[in-house]
N, C-alpha and C positions, 0 to 999 in steps of 0.2 A: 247529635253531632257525630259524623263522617271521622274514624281517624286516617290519618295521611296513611297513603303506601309509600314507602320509599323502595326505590331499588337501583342497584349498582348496575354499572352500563351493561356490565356482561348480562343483569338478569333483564334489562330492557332489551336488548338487542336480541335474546334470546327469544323473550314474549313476541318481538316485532318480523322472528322468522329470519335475523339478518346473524352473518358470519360473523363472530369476532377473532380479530386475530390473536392467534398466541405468541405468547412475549416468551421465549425458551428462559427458564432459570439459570441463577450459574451453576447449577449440576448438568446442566442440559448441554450450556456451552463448552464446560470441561469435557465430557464425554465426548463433546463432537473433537476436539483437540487431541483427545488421547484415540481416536476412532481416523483423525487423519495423518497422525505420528506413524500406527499401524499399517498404513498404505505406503509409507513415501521414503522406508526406510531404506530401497536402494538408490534413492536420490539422497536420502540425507541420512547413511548409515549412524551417526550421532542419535539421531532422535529416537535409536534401539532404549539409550537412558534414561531417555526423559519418565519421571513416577510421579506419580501423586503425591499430596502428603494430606491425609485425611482428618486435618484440624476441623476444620467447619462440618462434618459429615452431620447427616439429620441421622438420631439415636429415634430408632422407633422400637417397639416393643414395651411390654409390662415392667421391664428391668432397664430405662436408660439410665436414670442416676448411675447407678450401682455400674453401669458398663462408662460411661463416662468418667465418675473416679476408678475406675481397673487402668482405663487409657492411662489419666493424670497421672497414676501412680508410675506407671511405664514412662514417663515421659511426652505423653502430650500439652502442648504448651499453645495456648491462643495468641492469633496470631501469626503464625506461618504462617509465609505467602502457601500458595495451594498446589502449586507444579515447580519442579527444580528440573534446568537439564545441567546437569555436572559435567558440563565439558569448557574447558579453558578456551577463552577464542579473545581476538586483542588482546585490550591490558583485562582482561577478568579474567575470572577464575571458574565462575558457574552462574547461567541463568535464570533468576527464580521469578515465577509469576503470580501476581497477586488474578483472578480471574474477579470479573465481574460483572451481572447482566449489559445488555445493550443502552438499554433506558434503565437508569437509577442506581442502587448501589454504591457505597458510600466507604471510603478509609477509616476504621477502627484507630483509636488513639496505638491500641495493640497489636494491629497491624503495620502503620507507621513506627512504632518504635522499632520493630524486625525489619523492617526494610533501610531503617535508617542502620541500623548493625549489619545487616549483609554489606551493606554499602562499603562499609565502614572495611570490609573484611575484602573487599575488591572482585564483590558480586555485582552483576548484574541486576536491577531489579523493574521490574515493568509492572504497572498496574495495568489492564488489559481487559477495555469493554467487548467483551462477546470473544469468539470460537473466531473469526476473521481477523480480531486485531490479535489475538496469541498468536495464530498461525503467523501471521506478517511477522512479527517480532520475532518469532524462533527463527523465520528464516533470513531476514537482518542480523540476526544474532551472530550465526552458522555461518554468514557471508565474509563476517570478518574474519581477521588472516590469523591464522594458528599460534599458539601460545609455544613458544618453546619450552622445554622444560629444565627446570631447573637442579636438575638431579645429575 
């Protein structure tokens, strides 16, 4: 008796000589986000602040545990959205981005509880399939009219 081959589409398409397309990660898609913040800062001198916040980061190496609680110990917290731009625009205060692939990707109980407290704090907060829908959103964000300050 024959056992079964199984194989996943990429390894059939692969044997059958045919392209598969790549699905960019959400490192893939922040990258392109912070790669188009970099170009377009004299149209949207704001987006000089926009940073990362390297909650989710892939820990590679022999030593991730140990780099992982160094983070914790510093203050990394699961959860953050993954891009902030700290600039007051309407009634908010700063807009933070949850990034997420195009297809799939899913809200953490831990990420919702942060989003529901930015909220709460008179942020902004966007969940944001792929590097096209952040970019839309930063620049809806930026469109709204200036926060006065209260000082």
């Amino acid at each position: 008796m024959k056992a079964a081959l199984t194989l996943t589409k990429a390894q059939l398409a692969k044997a059958l000589g045919k392209k598969t397309k790549h699905l960019p990660t959400e490192a893939d898609e922040q990258r392109t986000v912070m790669d188009w913040a970099s170009r377009v800062y004299k149209r949207y001198p704001e987006v000089e602040l926009l940073y990362a916040i390297p909650n989710g980061a892939q820990l590679g190496g022999n030593n991730r545990f140990a780099t992982a609680n160094f983070l914790k110990a510093r203050g990394l917290k699961p959860g953050v959205p993954d891009l902030c731009l700290p600039v007051a625009r309407g009634t908010y205060t700063a807009l933070y981005i949850e990034m997420k692939r195009v297809k799939g990707g899913s809200v953490s109980p831990e990420q919702f509880w942060w989003q529901r407290k930015l909220m709460e704090q008179g942020c902004c907060v966007a969940v944001c399939a792929g590097a096209r829908d952040a970019i839309e959103t930063i620049e809806m964000y930026l469109s709204l009219g200036t926060t006065k300050s209260k000082r």
